[in-house]
N, C-alpha and C positions, 0 to 999 in steps of 0.2 A: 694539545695541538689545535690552531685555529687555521679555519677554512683558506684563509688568504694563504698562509705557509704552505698547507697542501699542494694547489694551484701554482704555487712561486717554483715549488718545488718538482711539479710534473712537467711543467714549462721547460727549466733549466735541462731535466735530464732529459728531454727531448732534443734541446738544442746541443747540448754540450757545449754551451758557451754562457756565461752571464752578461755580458756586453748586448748581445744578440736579443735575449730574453727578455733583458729589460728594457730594451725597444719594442718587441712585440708586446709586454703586460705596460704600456706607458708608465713606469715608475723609473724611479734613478737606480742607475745601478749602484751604490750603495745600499738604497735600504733594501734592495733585492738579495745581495750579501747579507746584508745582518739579518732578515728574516731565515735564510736558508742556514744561518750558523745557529741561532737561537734552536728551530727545527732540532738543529743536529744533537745541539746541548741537551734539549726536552729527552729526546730518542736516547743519548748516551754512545750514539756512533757515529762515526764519519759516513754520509751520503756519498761524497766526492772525494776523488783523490787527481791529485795535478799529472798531466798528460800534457806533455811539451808546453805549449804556450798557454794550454787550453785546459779544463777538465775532464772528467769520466766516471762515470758512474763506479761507487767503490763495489763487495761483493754484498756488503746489508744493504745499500742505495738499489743493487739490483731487485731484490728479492722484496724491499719497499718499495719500489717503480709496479712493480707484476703484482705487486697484493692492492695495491692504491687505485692502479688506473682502470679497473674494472668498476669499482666500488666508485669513483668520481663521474667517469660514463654513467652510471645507473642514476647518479646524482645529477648531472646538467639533465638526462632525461625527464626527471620527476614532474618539469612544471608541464610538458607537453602530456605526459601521462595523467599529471590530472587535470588540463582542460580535456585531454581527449572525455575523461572518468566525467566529469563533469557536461560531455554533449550528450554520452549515452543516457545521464542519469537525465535529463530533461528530455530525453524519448521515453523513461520510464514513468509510467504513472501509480503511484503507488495508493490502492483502493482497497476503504476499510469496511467490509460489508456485514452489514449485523443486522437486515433485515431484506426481505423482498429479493434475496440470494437468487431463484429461480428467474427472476425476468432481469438482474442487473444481468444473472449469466450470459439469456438473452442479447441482451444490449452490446455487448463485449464483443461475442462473436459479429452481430452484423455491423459495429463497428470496425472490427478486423479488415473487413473485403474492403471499407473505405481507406482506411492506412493500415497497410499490413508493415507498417517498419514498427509499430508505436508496440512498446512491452507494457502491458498491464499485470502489477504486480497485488496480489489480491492476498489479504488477511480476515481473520475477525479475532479483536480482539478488543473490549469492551472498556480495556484498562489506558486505551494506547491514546495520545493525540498525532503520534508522528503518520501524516498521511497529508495526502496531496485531496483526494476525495473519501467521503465519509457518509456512507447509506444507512441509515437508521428508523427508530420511529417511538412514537410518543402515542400516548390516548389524545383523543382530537382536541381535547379543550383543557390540552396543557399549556398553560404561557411560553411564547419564544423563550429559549434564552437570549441574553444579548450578545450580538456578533460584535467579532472583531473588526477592525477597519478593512483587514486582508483578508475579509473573507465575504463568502458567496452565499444563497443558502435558496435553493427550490422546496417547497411544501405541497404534497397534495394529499388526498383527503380521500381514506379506503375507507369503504361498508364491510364489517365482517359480518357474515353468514352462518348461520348451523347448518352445515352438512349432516343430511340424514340416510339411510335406507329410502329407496322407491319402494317402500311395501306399503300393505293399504292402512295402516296406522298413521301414517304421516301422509297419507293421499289427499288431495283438496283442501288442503291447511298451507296459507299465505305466510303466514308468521307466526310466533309463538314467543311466550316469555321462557326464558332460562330455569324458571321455576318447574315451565311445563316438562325439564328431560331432568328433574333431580337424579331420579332414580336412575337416569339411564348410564350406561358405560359409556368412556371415551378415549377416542381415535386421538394420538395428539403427535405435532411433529417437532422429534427432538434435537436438543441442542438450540435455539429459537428462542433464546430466553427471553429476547424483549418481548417478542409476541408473548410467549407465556404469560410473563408478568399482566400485560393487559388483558388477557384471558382472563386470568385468576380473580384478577381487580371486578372485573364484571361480574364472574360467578361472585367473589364476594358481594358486592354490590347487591347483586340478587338473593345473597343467603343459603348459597350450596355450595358443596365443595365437590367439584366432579372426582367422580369414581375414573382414575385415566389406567385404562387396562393395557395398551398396546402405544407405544412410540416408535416413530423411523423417523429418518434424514431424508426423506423423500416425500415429498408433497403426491405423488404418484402413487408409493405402498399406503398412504393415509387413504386417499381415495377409496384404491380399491379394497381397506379392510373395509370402509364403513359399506361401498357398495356391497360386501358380501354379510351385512346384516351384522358385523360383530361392534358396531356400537356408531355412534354419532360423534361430531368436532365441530371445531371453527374452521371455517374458509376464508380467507380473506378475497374481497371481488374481485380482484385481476392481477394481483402480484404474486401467485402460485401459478397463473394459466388458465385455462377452462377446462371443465369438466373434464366433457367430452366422452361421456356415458351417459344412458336415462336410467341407469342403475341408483343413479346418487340426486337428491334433492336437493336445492338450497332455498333455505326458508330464512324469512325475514326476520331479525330479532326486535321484538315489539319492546321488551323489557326485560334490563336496559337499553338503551340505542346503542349500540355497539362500533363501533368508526376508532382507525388510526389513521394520525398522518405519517405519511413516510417522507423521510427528509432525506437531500442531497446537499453535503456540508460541501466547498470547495474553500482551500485555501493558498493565496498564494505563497508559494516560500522555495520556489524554486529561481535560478538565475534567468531561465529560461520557461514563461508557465503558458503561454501559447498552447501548445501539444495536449496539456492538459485540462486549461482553459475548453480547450475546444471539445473535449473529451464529456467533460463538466454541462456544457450545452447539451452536446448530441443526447446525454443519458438523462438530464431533466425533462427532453426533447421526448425521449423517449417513452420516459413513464408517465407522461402528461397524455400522449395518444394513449397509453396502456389503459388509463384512467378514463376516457371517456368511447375507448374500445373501437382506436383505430387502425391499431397495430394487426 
């Protein structure tokens, strides 16, 4: 059955005339007969049966009218349904976070108060390119990759920290080498793989392999194990937050130098990338005060 026949066909049994019909589909009435006989031949039944001068829907023609003209509505609707699908989906911005989670969260909400219609849809997933924005990070003296033409890309440049105990073993001590806590246990926050990775890179770098006794998903329980003495971490300076205890030190790491960048990818590949665009600004906007601690 092709789509023309369907339509030729919903037409006529609305009208009950083919004269008629084929003035409203502009076609000759002939081939408006021959498509609606062919129809009948494919099907194997008579659609119509002759009524005085005129025709009538036969009793299969009825029963093919009430199964068809639901299914062809739903069909003329399709293309309005996906521009509608298609305005929503350029309100949606779809953000793939694999680093500095705590201050994009940040970001998201006081974005919200500025356009509360815009849906921010949030992943991490390390495998994926399908995303409109992309928060990540690299050790600080990794080469760019090279961008696309469609695309965007903000760099800024974090100091990681060792987070220690305020007790008087780490009292009046500016910095220290990685060497200086081999032996000690570590605080670390999990799922965070990239940071790991460049965690690990540095310990190696330095020739320890940390003893990590305790992980969480919260930059917060890390905190407060190490304030409660049960071991030391990396801090990053400003994409977890601040402290906000004198329980907890951060000491400067003298060796190696310790620093990631954290990158904001933006890509266009939407019909509509405005919403997003603008979204891509405010949150580079964003962690550029967080970085030099204006926020």
């Amino acid at each position: 059955m092709e789509l023309t026949q369907l339509k030729y066909f919903l037409e006529v049994a609305k009208n009950q005339h083919v004269t008629k019909s084929a003035e409203r589909l502009h076609v000759a009435q002939p081939a408006l007969t021959q498509a609606i006989h062919r129809l009948e031949e494919e099907l194997g039944v008579k659609l119509f049966v002759p009524k005085g001068r005129g025709i009538m829907l036969s009793t299969y023609g009825e029963y093919f009218f009430a199964k068809l003209s639901p299914l062809m509505e739903g069909l003329d609707r399709l293309p309005d349904e996906l521009h509608t699908m298609a305005d929503l989906e350029d309100a949606t911005i779809h953000l793939n976070v694999l680093a500095a989670s705590t201050l994009v969260t940040e970001a998201i909400i006081e974005y919200q108060r500025i356009d509360d219609s815009i849906h921010i849809q949030l992943k991490q997933n390390e495998q994926s390119d399908l995303y409109d924005i992309c928060v990540t990070t690299r050790l600080f003296y990794q080469p760019p990759e090279k961008q696309r033409e469609e695309e965007r890309q903000f760099v800024c440049t974090e100091k990681i920290y060792l987070a220690v105990p305020n007790i008087a073993r780490f009292q009046g001590i500016k910095s220290l080498s990685l060497k200086d806590v081999k032996e000690e246990s570590f605080i670390s926050l999990l799922g965070s793989k990239q940071l790991r990775t460049i965690c690990d890179k540095y310990c190696s770098t330095a020739g320890i392999v940390p003893n990590i006794v305790f992980e969480s998903d919260s930059p917060a329980a890390v905190r407060n194990m190490i304030a409660a003495n049960m071991g030391v971490g990396f801090w990053p300076e400003f994409s977890w937050g601040r402290l906000n205890t004198d329980k907890v030190l951060l000491l400067n790491i003298a060796n190696p130098i310790c620093s990631r960048d954290i990158l904001v990818t933006y890509k266009k590949n939407k019909r509509d990338s405005a919403r997003a665009e603008a979204f891509y600004d405010y949150l580079s906007g964003y962690l550029r005060r967080a970085s030099v601690g204006e926020n």
